[in-house]
Biopython code that builds the backbone (N, CA, C, O; Angstrom):
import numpy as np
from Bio.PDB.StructureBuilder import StructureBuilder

atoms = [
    (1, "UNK", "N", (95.977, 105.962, 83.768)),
    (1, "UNK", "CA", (96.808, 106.288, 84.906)),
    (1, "UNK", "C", (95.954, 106.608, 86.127)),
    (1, "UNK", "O", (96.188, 106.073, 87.211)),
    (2, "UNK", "N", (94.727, 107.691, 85.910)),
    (2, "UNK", "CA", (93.495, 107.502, 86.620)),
    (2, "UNK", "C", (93.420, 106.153, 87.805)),
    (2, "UNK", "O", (93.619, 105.954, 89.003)),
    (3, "UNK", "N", (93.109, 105.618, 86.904)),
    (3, "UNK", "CA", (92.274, 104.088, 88.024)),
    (3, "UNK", "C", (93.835, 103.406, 88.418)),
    (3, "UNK", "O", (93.829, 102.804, 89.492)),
    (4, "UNK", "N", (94.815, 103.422, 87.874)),
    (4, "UNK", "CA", (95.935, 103.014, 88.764)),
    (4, "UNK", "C", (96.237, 103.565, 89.883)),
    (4, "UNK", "O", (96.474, 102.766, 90.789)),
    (5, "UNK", "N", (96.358, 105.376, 90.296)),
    (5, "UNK", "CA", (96.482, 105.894, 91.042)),
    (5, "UNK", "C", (95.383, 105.399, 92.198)),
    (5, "UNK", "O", (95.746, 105.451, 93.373)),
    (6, "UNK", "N", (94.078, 104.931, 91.883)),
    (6, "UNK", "CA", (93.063, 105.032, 92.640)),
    (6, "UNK", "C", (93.179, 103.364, 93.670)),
    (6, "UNK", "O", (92.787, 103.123, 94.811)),
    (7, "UNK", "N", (94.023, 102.313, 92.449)),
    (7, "UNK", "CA", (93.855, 101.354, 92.906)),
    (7, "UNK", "C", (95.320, 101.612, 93.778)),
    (7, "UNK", "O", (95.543, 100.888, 94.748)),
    (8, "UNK", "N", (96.163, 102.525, 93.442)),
    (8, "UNK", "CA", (97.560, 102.518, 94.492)),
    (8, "UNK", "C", (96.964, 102.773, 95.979)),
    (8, "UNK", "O", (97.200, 102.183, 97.033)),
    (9, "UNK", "N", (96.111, 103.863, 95.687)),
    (9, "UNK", "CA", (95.770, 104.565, 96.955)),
    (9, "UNK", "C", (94.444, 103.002, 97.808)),
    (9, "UNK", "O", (94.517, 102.699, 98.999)),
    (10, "UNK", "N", (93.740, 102.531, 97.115)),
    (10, "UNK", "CA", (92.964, 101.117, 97.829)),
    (10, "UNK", "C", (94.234, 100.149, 98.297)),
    (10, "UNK", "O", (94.205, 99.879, 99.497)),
    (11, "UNK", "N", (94.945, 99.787, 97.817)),
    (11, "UNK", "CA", (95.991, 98.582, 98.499)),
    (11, "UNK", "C", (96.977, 99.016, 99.067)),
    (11, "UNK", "O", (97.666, 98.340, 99.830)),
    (12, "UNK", "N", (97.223, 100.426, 98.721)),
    (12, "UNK", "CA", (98.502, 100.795, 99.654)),
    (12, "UNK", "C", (100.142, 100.402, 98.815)),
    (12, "UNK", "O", (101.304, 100.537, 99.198)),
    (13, "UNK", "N", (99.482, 99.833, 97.428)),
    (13, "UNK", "CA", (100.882, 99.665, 96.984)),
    (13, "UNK", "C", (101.134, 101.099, 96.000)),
    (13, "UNK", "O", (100.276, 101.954, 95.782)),
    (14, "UNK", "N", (102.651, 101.099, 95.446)),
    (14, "UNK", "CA", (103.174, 101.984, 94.844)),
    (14, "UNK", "C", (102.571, 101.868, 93.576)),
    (14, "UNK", "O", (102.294, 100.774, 93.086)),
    (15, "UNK", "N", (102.272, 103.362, 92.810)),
    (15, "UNK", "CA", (101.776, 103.294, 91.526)),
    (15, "UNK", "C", (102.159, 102.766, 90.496)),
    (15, "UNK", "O", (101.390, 102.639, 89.543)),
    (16, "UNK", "N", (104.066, 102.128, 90.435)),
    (16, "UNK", "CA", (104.240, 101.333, 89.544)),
    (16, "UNK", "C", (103.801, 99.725, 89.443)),
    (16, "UNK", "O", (103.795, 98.926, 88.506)),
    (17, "UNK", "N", (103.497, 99.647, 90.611)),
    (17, "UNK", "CA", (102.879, 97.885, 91.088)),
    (17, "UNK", "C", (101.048, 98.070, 90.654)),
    (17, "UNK", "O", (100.362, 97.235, 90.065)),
    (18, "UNK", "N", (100.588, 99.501, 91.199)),
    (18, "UNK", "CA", (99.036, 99.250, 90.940)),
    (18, "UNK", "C", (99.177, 99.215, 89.722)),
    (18, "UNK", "O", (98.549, 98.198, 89.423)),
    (19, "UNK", "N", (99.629, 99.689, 88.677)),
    (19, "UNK", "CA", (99.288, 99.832, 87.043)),
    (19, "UNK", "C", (99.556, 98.704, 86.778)),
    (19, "UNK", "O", (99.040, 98.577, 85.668)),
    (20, "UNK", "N", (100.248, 97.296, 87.153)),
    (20, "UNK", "CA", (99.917, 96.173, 86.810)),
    (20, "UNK", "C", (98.852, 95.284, 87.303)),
    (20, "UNK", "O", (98.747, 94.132, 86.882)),
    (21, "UNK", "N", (98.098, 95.763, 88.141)),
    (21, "UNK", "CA", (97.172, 95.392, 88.377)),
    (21, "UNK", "C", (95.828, 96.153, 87.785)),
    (21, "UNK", "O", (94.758, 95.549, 87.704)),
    (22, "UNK", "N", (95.934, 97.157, 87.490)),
    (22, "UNK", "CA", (95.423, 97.489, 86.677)),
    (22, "UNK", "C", (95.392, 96.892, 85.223)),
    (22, "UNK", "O", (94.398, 96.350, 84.741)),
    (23, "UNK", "N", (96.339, 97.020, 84.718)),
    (23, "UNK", "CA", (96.267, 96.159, 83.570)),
    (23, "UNK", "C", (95.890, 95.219, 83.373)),
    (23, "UNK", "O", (95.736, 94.827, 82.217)),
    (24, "UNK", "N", (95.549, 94.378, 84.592)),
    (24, "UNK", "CA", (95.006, 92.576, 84.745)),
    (24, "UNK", "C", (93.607, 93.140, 84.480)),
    (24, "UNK", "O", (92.821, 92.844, 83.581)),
    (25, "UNK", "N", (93.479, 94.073, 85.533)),
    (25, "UNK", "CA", (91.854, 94.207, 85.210)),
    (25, "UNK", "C", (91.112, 94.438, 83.981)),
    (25, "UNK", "O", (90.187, 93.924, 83.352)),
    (26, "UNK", "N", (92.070, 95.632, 83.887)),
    (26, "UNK", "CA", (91.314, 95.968, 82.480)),
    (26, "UNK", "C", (91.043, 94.731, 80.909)),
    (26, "UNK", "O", (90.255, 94.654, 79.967)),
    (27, "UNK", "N", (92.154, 94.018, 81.392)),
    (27, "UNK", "CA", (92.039, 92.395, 80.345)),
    (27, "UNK", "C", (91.679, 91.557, 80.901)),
    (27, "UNK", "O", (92.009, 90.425, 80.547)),
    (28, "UNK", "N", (90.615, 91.817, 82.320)),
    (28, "UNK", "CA", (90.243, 90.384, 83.304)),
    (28, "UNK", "C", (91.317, 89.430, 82.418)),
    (28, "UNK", "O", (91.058, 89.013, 81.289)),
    (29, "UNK", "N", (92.461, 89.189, 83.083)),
    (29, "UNK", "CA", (93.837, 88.245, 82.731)),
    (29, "UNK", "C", (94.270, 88.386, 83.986)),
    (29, "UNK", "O", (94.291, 89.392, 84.695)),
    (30, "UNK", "N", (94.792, 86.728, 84.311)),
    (30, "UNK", "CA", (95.355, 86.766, 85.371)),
    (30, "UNK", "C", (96.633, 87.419, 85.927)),
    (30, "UNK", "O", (97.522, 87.547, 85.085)),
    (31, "UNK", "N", (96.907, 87.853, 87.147)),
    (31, "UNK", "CA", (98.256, 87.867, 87.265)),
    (31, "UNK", "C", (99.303, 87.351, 87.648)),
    (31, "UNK", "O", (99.160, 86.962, 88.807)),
    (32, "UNK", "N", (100.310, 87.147, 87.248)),
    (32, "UNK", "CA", (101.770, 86.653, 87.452)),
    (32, "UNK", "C", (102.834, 86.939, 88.366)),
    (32, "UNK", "O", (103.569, 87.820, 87.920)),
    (33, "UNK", "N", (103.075, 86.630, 89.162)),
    (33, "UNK", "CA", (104.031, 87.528, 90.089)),
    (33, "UNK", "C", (104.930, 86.837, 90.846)),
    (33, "UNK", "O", (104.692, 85.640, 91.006)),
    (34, "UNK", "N", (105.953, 87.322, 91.376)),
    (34, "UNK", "CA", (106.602, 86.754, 92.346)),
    (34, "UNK", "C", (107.175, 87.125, 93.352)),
    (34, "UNK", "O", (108.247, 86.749, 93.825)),
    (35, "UNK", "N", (105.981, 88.381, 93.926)),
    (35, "UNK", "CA", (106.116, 89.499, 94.790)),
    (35, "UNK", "C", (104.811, 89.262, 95.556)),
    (35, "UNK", "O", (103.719, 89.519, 95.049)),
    (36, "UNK", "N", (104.949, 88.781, 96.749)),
    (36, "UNK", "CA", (103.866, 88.332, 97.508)),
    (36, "UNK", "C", (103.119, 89.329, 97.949)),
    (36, "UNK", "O", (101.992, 88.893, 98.187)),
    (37, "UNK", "N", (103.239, 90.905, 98.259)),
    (37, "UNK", "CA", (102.542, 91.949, 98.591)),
    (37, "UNK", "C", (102.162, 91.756, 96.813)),
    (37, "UNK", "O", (101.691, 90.624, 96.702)),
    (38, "UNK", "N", (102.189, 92.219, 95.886)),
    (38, "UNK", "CA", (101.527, 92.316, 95.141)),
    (38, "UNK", "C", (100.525, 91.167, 94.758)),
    (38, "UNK", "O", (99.607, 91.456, 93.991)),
    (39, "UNK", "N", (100.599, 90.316, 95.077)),
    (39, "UNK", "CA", (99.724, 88.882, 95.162)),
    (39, "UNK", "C", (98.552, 89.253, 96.019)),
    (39, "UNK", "O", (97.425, 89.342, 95.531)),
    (40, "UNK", "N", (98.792, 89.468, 97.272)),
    (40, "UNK", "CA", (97.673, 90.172, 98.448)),
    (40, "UNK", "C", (96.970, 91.357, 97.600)),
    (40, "UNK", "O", (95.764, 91.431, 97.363)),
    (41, "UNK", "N", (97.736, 92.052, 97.288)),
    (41, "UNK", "CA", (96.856, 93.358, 96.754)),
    (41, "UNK", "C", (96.120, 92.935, 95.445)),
    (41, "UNK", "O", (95.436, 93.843, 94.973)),
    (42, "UNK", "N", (96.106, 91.660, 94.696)),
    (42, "UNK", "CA", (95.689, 91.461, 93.275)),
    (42, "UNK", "C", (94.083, 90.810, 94.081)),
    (42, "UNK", "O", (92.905, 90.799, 93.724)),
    (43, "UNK", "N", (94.792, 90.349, 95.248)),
    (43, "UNK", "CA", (93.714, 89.156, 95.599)),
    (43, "UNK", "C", (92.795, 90.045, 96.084)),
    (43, "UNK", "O", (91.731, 89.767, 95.532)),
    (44, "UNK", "N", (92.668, 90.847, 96.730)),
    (44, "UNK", "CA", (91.974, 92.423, 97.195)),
    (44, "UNK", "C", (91.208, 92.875, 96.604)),
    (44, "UNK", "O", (90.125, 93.270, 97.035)),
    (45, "UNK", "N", (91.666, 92.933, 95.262)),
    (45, "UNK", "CA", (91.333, 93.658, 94.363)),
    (45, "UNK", "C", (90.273, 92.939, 93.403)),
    (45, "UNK", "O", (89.455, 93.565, 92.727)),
    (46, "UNK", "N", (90.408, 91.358, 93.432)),
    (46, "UNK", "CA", (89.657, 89.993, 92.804)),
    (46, "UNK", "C", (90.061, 90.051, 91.558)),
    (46, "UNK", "O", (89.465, 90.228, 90.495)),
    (47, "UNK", "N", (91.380, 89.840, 91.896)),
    (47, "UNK", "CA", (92.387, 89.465, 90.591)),
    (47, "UNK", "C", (92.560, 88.010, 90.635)),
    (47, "UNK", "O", (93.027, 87.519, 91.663)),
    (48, "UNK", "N", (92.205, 87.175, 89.533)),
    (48, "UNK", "CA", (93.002, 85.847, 89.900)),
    (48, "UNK", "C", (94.320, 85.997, 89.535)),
    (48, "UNK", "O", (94.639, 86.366, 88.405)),
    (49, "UNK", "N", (95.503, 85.612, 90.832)),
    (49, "UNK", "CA", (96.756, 85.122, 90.565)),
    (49, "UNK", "C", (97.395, 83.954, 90.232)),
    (49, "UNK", "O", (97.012, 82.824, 90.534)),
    (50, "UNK", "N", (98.178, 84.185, 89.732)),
    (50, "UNK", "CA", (99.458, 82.800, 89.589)),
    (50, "UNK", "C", (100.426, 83.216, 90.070)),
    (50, "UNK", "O", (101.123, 84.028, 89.462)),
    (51, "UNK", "N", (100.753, 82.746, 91.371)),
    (51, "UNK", "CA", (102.152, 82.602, 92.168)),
    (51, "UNK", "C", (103.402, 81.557, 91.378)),
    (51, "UNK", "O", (103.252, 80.491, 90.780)),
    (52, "UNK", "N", (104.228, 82.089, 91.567)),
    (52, "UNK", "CA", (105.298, 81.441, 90.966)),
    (52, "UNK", "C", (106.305, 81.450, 92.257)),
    (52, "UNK", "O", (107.427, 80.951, 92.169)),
]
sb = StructureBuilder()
sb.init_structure("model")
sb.init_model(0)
sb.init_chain("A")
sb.init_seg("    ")
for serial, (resi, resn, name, xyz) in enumerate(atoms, 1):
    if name == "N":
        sb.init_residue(resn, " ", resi, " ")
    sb.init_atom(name, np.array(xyz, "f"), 0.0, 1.0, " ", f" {name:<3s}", serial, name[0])
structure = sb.get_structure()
């Protein structure tokens, strides 16, 4: 919950959106989305996405 809070507070998104990005990280696995602010913030973050 740690590093989610930390990555909410780097992108500016809400802590239920960073903990999925968190979760990408922690399984370097891409992410999935179909929420374009969360796409920006994955890409930020050097998440590879998949836009849908």
């Amino acid at each position: 919950m740690e590093s989610a809070l930390r990555l909410a507070s780097r992108t500016g998104m809400c802590a239920y959106d960073a903990y999925f990005l968190d979760c990408a990280l922690r399984r370097a696995a891409p992410l999935l989305t179909l929420d374009h602010a969360l796409c920006v913030a994955a890409e930020k973050v050097g998440l590879h996405v998949l836009e849908i």
